[in-house]
ZAMARGU-4260 file (C-alpha; in steps of 0.2 Angstrom, whole numbers, plus 5000, padded with zeros to 4 digits):
<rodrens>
0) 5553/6001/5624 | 5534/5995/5623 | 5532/6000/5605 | 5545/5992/5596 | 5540/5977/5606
5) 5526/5977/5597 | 5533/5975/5580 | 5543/5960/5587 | 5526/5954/5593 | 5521/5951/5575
10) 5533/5939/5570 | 5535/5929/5587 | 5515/5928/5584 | 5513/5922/5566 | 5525/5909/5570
15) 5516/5902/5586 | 5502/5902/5580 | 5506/5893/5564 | 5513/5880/5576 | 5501/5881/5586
20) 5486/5877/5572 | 5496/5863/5564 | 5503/5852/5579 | 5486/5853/5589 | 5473/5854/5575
25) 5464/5865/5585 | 5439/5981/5618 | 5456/5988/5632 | 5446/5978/5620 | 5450/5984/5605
30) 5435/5993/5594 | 5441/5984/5576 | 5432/5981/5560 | 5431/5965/5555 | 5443/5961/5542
35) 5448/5947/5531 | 5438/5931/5524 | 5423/5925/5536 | 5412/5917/5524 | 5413/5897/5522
40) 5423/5891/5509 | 5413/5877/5501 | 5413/5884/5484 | 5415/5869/5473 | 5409/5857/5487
45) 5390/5853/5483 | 5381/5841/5494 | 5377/5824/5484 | 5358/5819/5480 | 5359/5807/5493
50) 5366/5819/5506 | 5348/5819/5515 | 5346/5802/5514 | 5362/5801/5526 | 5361/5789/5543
55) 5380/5798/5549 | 5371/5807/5564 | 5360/5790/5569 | 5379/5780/5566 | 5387/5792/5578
60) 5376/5791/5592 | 5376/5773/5591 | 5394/5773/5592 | 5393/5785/5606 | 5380/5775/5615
65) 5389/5761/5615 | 5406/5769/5622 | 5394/5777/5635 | 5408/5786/5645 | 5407/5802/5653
70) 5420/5816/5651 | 5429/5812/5664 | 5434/5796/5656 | 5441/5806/5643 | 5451/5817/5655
75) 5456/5804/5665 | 5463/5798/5648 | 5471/5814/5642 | 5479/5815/5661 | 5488/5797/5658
80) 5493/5803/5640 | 5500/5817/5650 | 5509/5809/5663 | 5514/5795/5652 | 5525/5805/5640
85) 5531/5818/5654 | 5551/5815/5654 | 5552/5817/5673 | 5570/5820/5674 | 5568/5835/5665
90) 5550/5841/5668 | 5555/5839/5690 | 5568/5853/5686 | 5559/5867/5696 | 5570/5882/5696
95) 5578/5889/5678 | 5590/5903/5676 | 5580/5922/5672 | 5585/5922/5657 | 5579/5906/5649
100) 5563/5905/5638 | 5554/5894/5651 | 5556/5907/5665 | 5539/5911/5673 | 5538/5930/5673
105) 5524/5944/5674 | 5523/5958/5662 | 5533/5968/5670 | 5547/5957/5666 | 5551/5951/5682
110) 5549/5933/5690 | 5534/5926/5698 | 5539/5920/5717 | 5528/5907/5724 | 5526/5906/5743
115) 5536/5889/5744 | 5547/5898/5732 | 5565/5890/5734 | 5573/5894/5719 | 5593/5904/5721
120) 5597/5920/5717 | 5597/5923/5697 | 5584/5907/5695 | 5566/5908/5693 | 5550/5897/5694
125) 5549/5887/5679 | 5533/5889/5668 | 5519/5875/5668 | 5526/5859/5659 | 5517/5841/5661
130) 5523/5840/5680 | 5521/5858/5687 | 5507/5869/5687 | 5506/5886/5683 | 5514/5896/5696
135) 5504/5909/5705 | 5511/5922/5715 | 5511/5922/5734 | 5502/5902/5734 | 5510/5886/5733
140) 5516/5879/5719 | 5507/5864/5716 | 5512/5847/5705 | 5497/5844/5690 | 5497/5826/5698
145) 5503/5815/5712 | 5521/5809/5707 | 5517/5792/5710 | 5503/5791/5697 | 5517/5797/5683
150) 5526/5777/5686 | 5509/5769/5679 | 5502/5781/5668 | 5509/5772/5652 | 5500/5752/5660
155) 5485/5764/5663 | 5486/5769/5641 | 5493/5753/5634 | 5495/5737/5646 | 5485/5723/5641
160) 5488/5714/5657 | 5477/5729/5668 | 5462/5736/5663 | 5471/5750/5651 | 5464/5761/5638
165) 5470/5749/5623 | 5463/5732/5632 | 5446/5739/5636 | 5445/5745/5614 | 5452/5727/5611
170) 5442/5716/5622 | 5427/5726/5621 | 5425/5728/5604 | 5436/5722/5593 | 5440/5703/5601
175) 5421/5700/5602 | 5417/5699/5581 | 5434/5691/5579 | 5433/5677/5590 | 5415/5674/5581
180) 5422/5676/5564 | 5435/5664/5569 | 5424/5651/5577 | 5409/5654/5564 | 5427/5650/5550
185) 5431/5633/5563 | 5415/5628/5562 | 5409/5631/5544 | 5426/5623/5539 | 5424/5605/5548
190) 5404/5606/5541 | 5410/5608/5525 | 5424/5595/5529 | 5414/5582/5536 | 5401/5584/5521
195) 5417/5584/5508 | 5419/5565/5518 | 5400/5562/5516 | 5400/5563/5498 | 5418/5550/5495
200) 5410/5538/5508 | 5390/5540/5503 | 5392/5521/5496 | 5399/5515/5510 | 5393/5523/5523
205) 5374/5521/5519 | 5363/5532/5530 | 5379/5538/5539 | 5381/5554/5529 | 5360/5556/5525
210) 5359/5573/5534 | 5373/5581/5525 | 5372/5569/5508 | 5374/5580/5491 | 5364/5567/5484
215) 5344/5574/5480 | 5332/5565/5492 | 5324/5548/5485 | 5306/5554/5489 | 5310/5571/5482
220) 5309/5590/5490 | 5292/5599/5497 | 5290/5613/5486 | 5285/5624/5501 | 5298/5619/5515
225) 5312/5614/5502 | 5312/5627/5488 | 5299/5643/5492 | 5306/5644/5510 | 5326/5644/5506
230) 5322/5656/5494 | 5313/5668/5502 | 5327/5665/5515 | 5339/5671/5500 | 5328/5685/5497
235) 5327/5693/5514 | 5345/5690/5516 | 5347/5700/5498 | 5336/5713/5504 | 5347/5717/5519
240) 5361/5719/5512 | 5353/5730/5499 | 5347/5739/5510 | 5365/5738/5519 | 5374/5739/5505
245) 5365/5758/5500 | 5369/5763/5517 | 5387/5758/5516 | 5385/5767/5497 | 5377/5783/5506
250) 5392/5782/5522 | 5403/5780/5509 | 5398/5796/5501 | 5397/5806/5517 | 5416/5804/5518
255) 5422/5811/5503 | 5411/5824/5503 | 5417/5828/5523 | 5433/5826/5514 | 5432/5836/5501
260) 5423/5850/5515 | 5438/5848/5525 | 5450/5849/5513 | 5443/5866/5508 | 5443/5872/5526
265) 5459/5866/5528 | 5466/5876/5512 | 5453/5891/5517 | 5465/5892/5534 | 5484/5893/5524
270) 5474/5904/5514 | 5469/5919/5528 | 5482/5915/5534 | 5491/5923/5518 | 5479/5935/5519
275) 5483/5938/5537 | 5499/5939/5534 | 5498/5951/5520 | 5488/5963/5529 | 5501/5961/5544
280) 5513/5967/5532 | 5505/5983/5525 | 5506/5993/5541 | 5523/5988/5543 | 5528/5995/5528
285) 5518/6011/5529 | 5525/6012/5548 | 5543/6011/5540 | 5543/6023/5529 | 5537/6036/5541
290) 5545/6033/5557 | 5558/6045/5556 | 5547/6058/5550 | 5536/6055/5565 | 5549/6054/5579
295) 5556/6071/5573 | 5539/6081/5573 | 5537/6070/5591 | 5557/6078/5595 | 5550/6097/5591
300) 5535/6098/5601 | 5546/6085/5616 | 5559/6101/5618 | 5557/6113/5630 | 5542/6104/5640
305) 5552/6099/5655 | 5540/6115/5663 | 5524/6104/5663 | 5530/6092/5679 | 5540/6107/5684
310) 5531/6123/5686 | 5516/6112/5691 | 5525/6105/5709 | 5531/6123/5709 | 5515/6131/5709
315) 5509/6119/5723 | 5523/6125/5730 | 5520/6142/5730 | 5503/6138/5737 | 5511/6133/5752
320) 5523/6145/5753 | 5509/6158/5752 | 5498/6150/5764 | 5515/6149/5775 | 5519/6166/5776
325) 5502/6175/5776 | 5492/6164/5787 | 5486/6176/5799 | 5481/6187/5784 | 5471/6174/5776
330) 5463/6173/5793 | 5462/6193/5793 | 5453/6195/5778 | 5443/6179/5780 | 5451/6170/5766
335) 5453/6154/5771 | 5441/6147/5760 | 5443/6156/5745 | 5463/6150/5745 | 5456/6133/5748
340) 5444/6134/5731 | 5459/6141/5720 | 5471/6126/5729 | 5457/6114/5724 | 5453/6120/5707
345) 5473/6118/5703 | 5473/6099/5711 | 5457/6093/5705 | 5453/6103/5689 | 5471/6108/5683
350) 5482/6094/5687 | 5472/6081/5678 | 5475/6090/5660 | 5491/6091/5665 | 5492/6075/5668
355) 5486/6069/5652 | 5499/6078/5644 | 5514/6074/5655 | 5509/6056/5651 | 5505/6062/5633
360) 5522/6069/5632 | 5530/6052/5639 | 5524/6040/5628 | 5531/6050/5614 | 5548/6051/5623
365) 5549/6033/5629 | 5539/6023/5613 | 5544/6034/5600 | 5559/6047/5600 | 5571/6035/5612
370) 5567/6020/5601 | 5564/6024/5585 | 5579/6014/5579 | 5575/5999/5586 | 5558/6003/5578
375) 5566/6002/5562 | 5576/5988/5565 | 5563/5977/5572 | 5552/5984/5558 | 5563/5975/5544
380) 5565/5962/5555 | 5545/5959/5555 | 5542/5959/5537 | 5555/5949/5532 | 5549/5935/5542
385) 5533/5938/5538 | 5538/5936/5520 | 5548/5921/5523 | 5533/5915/5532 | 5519/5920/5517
390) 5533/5911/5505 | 5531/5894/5513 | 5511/5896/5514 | 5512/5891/5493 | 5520/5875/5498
395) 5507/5872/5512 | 5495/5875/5500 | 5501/5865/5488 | 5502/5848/5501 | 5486/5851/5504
400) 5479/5850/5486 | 5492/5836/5485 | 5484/5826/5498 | 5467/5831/5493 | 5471/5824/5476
405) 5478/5807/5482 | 5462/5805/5492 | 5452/5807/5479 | 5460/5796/5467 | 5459/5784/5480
410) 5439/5787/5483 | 5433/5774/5467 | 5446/5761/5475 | 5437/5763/5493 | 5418/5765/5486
415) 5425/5746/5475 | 5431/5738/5493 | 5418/5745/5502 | 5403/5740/5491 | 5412/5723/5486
420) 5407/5714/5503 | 5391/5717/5500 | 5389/5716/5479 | 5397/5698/5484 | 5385/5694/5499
425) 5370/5700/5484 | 5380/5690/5470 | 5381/5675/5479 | 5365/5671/5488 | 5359/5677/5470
430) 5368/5661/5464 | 5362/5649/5479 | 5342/5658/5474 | 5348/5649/5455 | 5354/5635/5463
435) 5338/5632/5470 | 5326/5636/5456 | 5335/5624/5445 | 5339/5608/5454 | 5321/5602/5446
440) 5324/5607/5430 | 5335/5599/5418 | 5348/5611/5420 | 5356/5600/5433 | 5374/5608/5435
445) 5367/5625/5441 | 5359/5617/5456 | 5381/5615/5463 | 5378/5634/5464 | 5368/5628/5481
450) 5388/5621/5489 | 5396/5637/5480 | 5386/5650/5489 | 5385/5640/5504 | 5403/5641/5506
455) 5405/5657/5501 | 5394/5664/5513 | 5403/5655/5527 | 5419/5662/5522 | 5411/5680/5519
460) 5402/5678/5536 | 5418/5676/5545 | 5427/5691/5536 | 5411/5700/5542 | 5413/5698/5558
465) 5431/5702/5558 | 5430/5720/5550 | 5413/5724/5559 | 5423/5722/5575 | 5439/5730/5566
470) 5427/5744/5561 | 5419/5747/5577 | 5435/5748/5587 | 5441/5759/5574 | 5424/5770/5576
475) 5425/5772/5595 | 5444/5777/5593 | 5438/5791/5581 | 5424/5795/5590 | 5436/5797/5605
480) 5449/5806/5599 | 5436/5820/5595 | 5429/5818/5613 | 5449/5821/5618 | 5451/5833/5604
485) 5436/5844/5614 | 5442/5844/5630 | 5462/5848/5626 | 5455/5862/5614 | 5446/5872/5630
490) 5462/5873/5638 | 5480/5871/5629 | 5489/5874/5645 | 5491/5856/5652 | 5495/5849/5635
495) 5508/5862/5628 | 5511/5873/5645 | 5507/5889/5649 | 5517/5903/5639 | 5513/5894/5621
500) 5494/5889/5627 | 5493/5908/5628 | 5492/5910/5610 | 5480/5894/5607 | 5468/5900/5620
505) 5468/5915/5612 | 5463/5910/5596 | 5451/5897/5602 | 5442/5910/5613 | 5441/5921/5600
510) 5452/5933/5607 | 5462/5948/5601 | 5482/5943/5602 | 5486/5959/5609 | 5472/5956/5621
515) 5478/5940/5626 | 5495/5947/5628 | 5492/5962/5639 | 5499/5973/5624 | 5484/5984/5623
520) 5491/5993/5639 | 5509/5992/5636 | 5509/5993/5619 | 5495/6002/5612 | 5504/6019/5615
525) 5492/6026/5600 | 5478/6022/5611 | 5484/6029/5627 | 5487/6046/5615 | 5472/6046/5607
530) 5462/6045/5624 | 5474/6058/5629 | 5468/6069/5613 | 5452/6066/5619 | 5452/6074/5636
535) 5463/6089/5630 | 5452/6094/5614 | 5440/6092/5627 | 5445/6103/5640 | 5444/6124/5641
540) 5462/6127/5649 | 5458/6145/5650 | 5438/6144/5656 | 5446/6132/5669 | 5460/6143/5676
545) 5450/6157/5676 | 5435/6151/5684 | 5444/6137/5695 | 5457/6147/5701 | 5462/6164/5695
550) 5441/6168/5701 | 5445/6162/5720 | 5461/6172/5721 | 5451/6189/5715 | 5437/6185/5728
555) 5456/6184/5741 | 5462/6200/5734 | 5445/6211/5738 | 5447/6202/5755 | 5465/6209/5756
560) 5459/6224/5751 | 5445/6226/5764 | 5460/6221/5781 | 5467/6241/5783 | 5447/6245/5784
565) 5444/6240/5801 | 5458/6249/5806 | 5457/6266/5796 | 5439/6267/5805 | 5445/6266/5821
570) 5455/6280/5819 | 5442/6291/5807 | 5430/6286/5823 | 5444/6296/5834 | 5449/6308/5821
575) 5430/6315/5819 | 5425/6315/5835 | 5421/6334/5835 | 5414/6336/5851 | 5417/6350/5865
580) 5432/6344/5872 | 5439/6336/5857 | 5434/6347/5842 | 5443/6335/5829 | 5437/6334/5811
585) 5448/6327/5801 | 5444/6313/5792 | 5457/6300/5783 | 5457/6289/5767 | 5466/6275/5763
590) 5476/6286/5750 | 5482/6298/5760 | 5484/6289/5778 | 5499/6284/5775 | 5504/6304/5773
595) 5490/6311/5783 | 5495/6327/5781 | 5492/6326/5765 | 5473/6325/5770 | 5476/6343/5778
600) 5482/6352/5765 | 5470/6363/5765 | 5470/6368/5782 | 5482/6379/5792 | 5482/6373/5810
605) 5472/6365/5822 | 5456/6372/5831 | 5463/6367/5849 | 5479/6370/5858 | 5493/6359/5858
610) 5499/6356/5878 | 5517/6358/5877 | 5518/6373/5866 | 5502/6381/5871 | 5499/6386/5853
615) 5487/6378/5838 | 5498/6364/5829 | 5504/6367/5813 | 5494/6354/5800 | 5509/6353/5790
620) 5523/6341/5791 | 5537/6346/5800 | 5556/6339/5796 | 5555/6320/5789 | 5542/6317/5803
625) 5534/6298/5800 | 5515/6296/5801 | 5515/6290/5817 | 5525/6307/5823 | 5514/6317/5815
630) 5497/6308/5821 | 5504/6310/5839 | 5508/6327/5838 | 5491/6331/5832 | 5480/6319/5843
635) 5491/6316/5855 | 5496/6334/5864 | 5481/6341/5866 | 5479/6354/5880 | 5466/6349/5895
640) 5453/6358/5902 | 5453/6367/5920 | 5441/6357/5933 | 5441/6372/5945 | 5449/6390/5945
645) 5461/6387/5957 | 5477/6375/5957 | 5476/6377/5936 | 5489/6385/5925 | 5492/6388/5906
650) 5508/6392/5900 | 5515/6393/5919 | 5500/6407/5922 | 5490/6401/5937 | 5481/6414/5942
655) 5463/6421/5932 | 5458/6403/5924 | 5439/6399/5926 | 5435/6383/5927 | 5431/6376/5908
660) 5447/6387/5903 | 5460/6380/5892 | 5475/6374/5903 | 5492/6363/5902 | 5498/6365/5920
665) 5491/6360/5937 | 5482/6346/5947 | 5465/6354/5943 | 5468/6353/5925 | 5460/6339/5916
670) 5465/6332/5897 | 5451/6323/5894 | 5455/6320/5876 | 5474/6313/5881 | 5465/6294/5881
675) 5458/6297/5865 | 5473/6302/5859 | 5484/6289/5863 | 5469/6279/5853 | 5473/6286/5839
680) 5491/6283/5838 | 5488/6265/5844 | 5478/6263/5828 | 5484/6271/5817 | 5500/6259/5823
685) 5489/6246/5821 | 5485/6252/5805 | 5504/6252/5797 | 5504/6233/5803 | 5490/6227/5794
690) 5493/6240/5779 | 5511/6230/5779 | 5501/6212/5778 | 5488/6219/5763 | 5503/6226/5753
695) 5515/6212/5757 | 5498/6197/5752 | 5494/6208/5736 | 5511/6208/5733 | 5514/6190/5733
700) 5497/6185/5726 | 5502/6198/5711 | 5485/6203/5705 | 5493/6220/5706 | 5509/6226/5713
705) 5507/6239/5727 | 5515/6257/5725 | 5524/6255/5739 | 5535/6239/5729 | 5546/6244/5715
710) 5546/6225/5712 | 5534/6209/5717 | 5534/6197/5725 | 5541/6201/5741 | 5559/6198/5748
715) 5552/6184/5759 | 5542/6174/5746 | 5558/6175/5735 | 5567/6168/5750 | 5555/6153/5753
720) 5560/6151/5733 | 5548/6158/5723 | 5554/6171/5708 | 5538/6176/5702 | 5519/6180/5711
725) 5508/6166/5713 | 5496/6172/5697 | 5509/6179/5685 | 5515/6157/5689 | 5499/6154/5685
730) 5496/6166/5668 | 5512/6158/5662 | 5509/6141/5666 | 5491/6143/5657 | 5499/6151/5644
735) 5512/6136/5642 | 5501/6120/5645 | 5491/6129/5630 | 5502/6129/5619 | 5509/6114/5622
740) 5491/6106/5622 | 5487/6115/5605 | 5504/6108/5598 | 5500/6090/5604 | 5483/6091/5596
745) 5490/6097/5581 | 5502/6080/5580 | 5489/6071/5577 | 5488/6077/5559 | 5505/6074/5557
750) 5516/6058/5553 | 5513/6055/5572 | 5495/6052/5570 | 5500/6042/5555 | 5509/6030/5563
755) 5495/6029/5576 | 5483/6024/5563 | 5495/6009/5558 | 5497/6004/5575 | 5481/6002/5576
760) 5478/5994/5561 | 5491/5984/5568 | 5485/5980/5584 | 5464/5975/5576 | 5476/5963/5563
765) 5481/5952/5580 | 5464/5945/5579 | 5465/5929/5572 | 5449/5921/5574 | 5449/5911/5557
770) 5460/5900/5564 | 5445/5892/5576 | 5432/5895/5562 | 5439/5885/5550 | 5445/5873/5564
775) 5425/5871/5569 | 5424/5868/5551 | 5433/5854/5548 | 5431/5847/5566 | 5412/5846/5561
780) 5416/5835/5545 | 5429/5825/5550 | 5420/5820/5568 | 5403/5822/5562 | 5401/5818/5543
785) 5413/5807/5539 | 5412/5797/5559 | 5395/5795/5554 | 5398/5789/5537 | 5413/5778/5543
</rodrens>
């Protein structure tokens, strides 16, 4: 079921990963071209003329400088976010039923057991959620935190009356710039106050209101300490906020162009996306209009292969057997090693090819033939999700612009607010420089410009504060969401647990989906066939079976062959002895010893006398006499030789014989060739034995068939369930895994290899890098550019 598997893997992929992008913002390795869109899309997007006149990088240091905390403030912080949205009475549940989605399992299916494990029968380990950790088998399962720190997580985020996360950004930075603002506004407004009561009781009040008195001085102003001095006061105070003011200008700038960047990135995404989609898509289809093409031509070469498991166990087997029944003849005819070799040569060179089409021939069966509907169906399936799924990337692309176009109509309105402190700030100590320059001149009512910028600049001094300290909170929260952004992007597992931070990691790691998901093993059955092409196109069968094993058993056979020799020179050694006393001179082959008179043909009789008939033997056959019959009648009755005239008979005549005379009687007659005899027939018994192990081992190992067989192997081998000799199993198993091989190899132009292509195809689509790239992208505008310009 591994492939069809793999078709669902499509959709249950584009969907989390989808998710996955949008709510966190965030080779087997397989040998794949690189596909799709990998070049920036800032087309449209040019940098402003003031882009290198940017102070965002020096902005964001400072901001960072000031924060000054280490990353594992920032982890500390993400562990209290954690801990403080955890829902414990659900998240404390250990044990869920097998069949639920939040089941930890392995990739075999089956639930991971932890060694405090004490879940019930039909229950399993939950998978990581914010209280558990990932289960590992055989270890403890471990909580991700103490349990008493989950009660005070939330004081630890937003309590203001412990030192929490919120209290430190409000006391810290933004509470400092307010309470001057509002101290600088208190105190400005009973200055301005008290000199509002100066001027109604100037008459009265004489020299009580002289220091703040709106009245010019009776003795008149010093030019240098009275007018150059506050103006040049004016003018440096003009200057910064010019020079404020074009920074502010410049940040303000580095926004919207980090805006417009990451709105491009952010469309770039939903766009290969699309394209990712799409390309999903095309081996789907392609796929589907072949399957069944494929799973047929897969069916034709499956039949009639159950031989390839089979015959190879049985030709081991017959090894056995064979080694079984003629061990002493392999010890005979020094064949041990040899039988060994051949063995070997099946095991080690063999058995691998065979292997690797067995295992060929079961990933057809299992991923293709025996699943090709559900194939099918998932196959629909697939695309239309994938389709419905593309549809809804229009409208993503469409909020995207929509946003992109509110934010820009919005920029004019944000570069007006954020220049109109400091255009006022310019404007108004402008007016007080006026108000100054003229209060000698006639033009009297200009110098009230003087109380008009005064108290402007107190209230603007005050709002100042206020949004400096508003702005700088609001800078170290930016700046540490990226910090937390960071650290939750390395690892996605103790934000969104373990079976959806698969795919996250995946993407942010760069890694293949398939990788990630351990499909190219279990699913990449094209792989696993091509590999298996690979060896078999590869490999000789025939050069191996003849010279791994069919060589050894010839170098056994000429051993077979050479067992009877021994023994048929034993008995020519007695059978040519030729001597005085035993004048034999017949000599034997191993055609004719089996019928030895056939070796005599052309003789009549013997040169000696036989002792109990007293006559030459006849060399012919006599009756049905058997080998052995006739040896001893020829070698083994031989009349003796008288040892002294007297006490010496021949024939029952004991009277006349000379000592050296040819005798069969008496105590002084002698037979010295009787022991030679009896030698002979032990041999030649001997023989008959091992002539009985070379015919039955040549009949079994099947080279050739003896003549004395009408049929091979013999009845014992067939007993011990063998119905053929050990090489006509091997020539016909050669002859089979050949054809089989060649037919396998020959799939691969077929819709078969089609369907591997698009598998692969499919499996190099599961890369989905872009995801990461584009997120880098916009991650590097919106906490670099536009923090900086902030």
């Amino acid at each position: 079921m591994r492939m069809h598997v793999l078709i669902v893997l499509v959709t249950v992929l584009v969907s989390t990963s989808i998710s996955s992008a949008i709510a966190y913002e965030r080779q087997l390795e397989l040998d794949c071209p690189v596909t799709g869109n990998t070049q920036d899309q800032e087309d449209g997007v040019p940098t402003t003329r003031l882009s290198e006149y940017s102070k965002g990088e020096l902005g964001r240091k400072l901001v960072e400088n000031v924060r000054g905390k280490p990353k594992t403030f920032y982890q500390a912080t993400i562990d209290d976010a954690i801990m403080a949205t955890c829902d414990l009475t659900q998240a404390e549940e250990r044990c869920v039923e097998e069949n639920s989605l939040q089941a930890a399992k392995d990739w075999k299916g089956e639930c991971i057991v932890a060694a405090n494990n004490t879940c019930p029968p039909g229950f399993c380990e939950r998978s990581s959620n914010c209280y558990w950790k990932s289960v590992v088998a055989g270890s403890q399962r471990e909580t991700r935190y103490p349990h008493s720190d989950y009660a005070d997580a939330r004081n630890r985020l937003i309590s203001y009356e412990s030192d929490s996360y919120a209290r430190e950004i409000v006391v810290k930075f933004v509470l400092p710039g307010t309470v001057i603002g509002v101290i600088t506004l208190i105190f400005w407004l009973v200055f301005f106050v008290g000199r509002y009561c100066c001027c109604c009781l100037w008459s009265r009040c004489g020299t009580l209101c002289y220091i703040c008195a709106p009245i010019p001085k009776r003795r008149g102003y010093r030019k240098c300490l009275h007018i150059v001095l506050p103006i040049m006061a004016y003018l440096v105070a003009m200057t910064a906020m010019l020079i404020s003011g074009s920074v502010g200008y410049i940040g303000n700038e580095d926004i919207s162009l980090g805006a417009s960047k990451s709105f491009v990135q952010a469309s770039g995404m939903i766009e290969d996306l699309g394209s990712w989609l799409e390309r999903s898509r095309v081996p789907l289809d392609n796929t589907q209009n072949i399957i069944y093409d494929a799973a047929s031509e897969a069916s034709a070469i499956f039949s009639d292969t159950s031989y390839v498991k089979t015959t190879a166990l049985s030709i081991v087997a017959s090894f056995t057997n064979y080694a079984t029944i003629h061990l002493d003849g392999l010890v005979e005819s020094n064949a041990q090693d040899n039988f060994a070799s051949a063995l070997d040569g099946f095991n080690d060179q063999v058995q691998p090819f065979v292997d690797e089409v067995e295992e060929m021939l079961d990933v057809l069966e299992t991923d293709l033939i025996d699943n090709v509907d559900m194939i099918q169906a998932s196959i629909v399936s697939a695309v239309d999700q994938i389709d419905s799924i593309n549809g809804q990337t229009t409208a993503w692309q469409n909020e995207v612009h929509k946003v992109e176009g509110q934010e820009y109509s919005i920029r004019t309105y944000r570069k007006i607010g954020v220049m109109l402190l400091f255009l006022t700030g310019i404007v108004i100590t402008f007016a007080g420089s006026i108000g100054i320059f003229t209060s000698k001149t006639k033009c009297k009512p200009l110098h009230k410009l003087i109380n008009v910028a005064g108290i402007l600049c107190a209230i603007l001094a005050s709002i100042s504060f206020v949004l400096g300290s508003v702005s700088l909170g609001a800078a170290v929260l930016w700046s540490d969401g990226c910090h937390l952004v960071d650290i939750i992007t390395s690892d996605f597992e103790p934000i969104i647990g373990s079976k959806a931070a698969m795919v996250a990691n995946a993407i942010w790691n760069d890694t293949n989906l398939a990788v990630a998901f351990n499909m190219t093993d279990q699913l990449d059955w094209q792989s696993k066939f091509e590999e298996g092409l690979a060896v078999i196109d590869d490999v000789n069968v025939t050069d191996i079976f003849a010279s791994q094993v069919l060589s050894p058993l010839d170098r056994i056979q000429e051993g077979i062959n050479m067992i009877t020799a021994t023994g048929l020179g034993l008995i020519n050694q007695g059978t040519t002895i030729n001597n005085e006393v035993c004048p034999f001179d017949d000599e034997y082959t191993k055609v004719d010893i089996m019928e030895p008179w056939l070796a005599n043909t052309d003789k009549v009789s013997t040169p000696w006398i036989m002792k109990t008939t007293g006559t030459h033997a006849d060399y012919s056959r006599i009756g049905d006499e058997s080998g052995s019959e006739y040896m001893a009648r020829i070698y083994g009755d031989v009349a003796g030789v008288c040892s002294a005239s007297d006490n010496c008979c021949f024939e029952g005549t004991c009277v006349g014989l000379a000592a050296g005379a040819v005798c069969n009687g008496g105590t002084n007659c002698q037979y010295p060739c009787e022991e030679l005899g009896v030698l002979i027939s032990t041999s030649y018994a001997t023989y008959l034995d091992l002539h009985d192990m070379e015919t039955g081992m040549t009949a079994d190992l099947g080279l050739e068939c003896p003549s004395t067989y009408t049929s091979c192997p013999t009845a014992e081998f067939m007993a011990a369930g063998n119905d053929e000799t050990l090489v006509e199993l091997l020539l016909a198993y050669e002859a089979n895994i050949t054809s089989t091989a060649d037919r396998l190899v020959n799939l691969a132009t077929t819709s078969v290899g089609d369907v591997m292509d698009e598998i692969q195809d499919l499996m190099c689509n599961m890369n989905v890098s872009f995801v990461k790239r584009r997120y880098d992208k916009i991650e590097t505008e919106f906490c670099g550019r536009m923090l900086g310009g902030f």
